[in-house]
C-alpha positions, 0 to 999 in steps of 0.5 A: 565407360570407365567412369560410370563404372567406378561410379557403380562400384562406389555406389555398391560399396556404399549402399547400405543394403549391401551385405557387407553393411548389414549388422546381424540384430539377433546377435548370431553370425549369419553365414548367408550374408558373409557369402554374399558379401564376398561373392560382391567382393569378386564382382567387384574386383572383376569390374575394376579389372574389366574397367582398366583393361577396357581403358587399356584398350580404347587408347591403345590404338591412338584414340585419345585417352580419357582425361581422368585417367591420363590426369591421374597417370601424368600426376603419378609419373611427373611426381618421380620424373617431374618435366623441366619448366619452360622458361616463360620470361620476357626474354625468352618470348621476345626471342619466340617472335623473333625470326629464325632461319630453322623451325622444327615442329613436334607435333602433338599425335599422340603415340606416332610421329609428325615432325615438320622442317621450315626454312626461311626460304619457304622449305617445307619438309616432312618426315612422317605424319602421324595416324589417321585419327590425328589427320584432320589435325596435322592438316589444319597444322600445317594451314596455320603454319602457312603451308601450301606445298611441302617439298619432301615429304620422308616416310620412315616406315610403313606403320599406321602412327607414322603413315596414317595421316598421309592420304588426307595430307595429300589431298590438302597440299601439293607434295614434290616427292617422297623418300622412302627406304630402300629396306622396307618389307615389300608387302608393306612398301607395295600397299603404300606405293600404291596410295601415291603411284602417279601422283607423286614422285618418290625415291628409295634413299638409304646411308649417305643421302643428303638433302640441301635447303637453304640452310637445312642439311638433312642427312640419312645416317641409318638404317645401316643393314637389313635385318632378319626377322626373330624367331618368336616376335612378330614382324613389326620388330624388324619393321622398326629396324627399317626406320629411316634414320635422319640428321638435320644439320644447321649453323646452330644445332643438330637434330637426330630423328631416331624414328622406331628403330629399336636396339639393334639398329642403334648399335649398328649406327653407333658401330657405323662410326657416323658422327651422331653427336647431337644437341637435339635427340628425337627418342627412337620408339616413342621412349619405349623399352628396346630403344635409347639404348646406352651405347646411343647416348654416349656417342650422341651426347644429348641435351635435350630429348624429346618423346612424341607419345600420349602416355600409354606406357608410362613405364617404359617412359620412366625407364627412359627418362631416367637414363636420359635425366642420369646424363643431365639431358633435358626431356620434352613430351608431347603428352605433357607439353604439347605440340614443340617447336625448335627455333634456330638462328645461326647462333642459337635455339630455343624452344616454345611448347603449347602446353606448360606441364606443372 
């Protein structure tokens, strides 16, 4: 739709029996075609807007974007905040087809969140699942990966980009138990139990819950407290808030998993004096405006971040990047690398993306 429509604005720009081409051959100024080739303008200048906001929308609600258009964001953005390479030399894929003892997947679903947590022993575990439109993908994900049972599956909070992807998940693959947090929104909490009542087992976890696989330590750091809605913003504010917050801990690196929760959950984690520091930060919120806050990078201490979204808000990620490039931290993107994937040993980690962004 938007490129037909670019087409038919550049068609009326350039047909040369547009008003605005005429040449007068009386020689006298003819006020008729000047009002016609303004009143062209503004349809145009309408068109063009419509066009936009029209794109806006058909990728708001994580449908994919058109590839034109995202080409031309990626460009635009990349060229002020350029995406670090991936090192692609021998050593380093002799080391990606080597074995690890923890492998963290950032799968690529647009603007929601998927991670998946392998263990050497055979330990699968998820935390969210993306939206509904990227289902069929996480599924077929996890089949390359070998998956046929995942033994916890957390579920930050209750909103389409992080649960969407969770009925098709469940009738692919057998599931032990779901962890959910104990500060949800019971209107919310209600519709999902009912998706999984009977079938799976679950449990409400909040601060200080800790999960034992093999060498994977994940550890529940957040969120601290309820929190109140705000006068003036809608409910998903403090349903952000609610996010579970997570910590995974290995011989080699820490990883923190921030979810969607926004500024004010970050300063209670800070204030909480919980040990954040990190070598892996999972940026809360899909890099948007409200999260990542300064106070959070100077506890957690970064070094590389990485940011699950399909680049609909490339503003708000180029705030992010900054702060996060100002404290030497280096940035992975799903929208530009595709789906990541973390490999640990008990000494080290690297990392392998899908896509090489140029």
């Amino acid at each position: 739709m938007f490129e037909i429509l670019c087409v038919m604005i550049a068609v009326q720009v350039r047909s040369s029996d547009s008003p605005c081409n005429r040449i007068d051959m009386t020689g006298t100024n003819s006020k008729k075609p000047a009002k016609r080739c303004q009143i062209n303008c503004v349809l145009l200048l309408f068109f063009t807007i419509t066009a936009f906001l029209y794109g806006v929308y058909i990728t708001s609600y994580n449908k994919r974007p058109y590839t034109s258009s995202r080409k031309f964001l990626e460009l635009f953005i990349s060229r002020y905040h350029p995406v670090p390479a991936v090192n692609s030399s021998q050593e380093v894929l002799d080391k990606l087809n080597s074995s690890s003892l923890v492998q963290v997947h950032f799968i690529d679903v647009g603007h929601g969140n998927a991670i998946v947590l392998l263990d050497d022993d055979g330990t699968v575990i998820m935390i969210d699942s993306g939206n509904r439109y990227y289902s069929k993908e996480v599924v077929r994900y996890l089949e390359k990966l070998g998956v046929k049972k995942i033994d916890l599956f957390v579920i930050t909070h209750y909103h389409n980009d992080h649960i969407g992807g969770v009925p098709a998940i469940l009738e692919t693959f057998m599931i032990k138990k779901f962890a959910l947090s104990k500060y949800q929104p019971e209107y919310l909490a209600s519709r999902f139990l009912r998706q999984i009542e009977g079938k799976v087992a679950y449990e409400h976890v909040g601060v200080g819950h800790t999960w034992q696989f093999g060498t994977i330590e994940l550890r529940v750091v957040g969120p601290i407290r309820e929190y109140e809605h705000l006068k003036g913003k809608p409910g998903f504010y403090v349903e952000n808030n609610y996010s579970i917050v997570t910590q995974l801990v290995t011989p080699a690196i820490n990883v923190l998993f921030m979810a969607d929760a926004k500024r004010r959950a970050e300063l209670d984690l800070v204030n909480s004096y919980a040990d954040l520091k990190t070598d892996v930060l999972q940026v809360g919120h899909h890099g948007r405006y409200g999260s990542t806050t300064e106070e959070l990078l100077d506890v957690s201490k970064p070094r590389y971040a990485i940011i699950s979204t399909c680049g609909n808000y490339p503003y708000a990620h180029m705030d992010i990047i900054s702060k996060l490039e100002q404290i030497g931290c280096k940035v992975l993107r799903t929208d530009h690398h595709g789906s990541i994937v973390l490999k640990a040993t008990e000494k080290e980690y690297w990392f392998k993306v899908s896509r090489n962004h140029s």
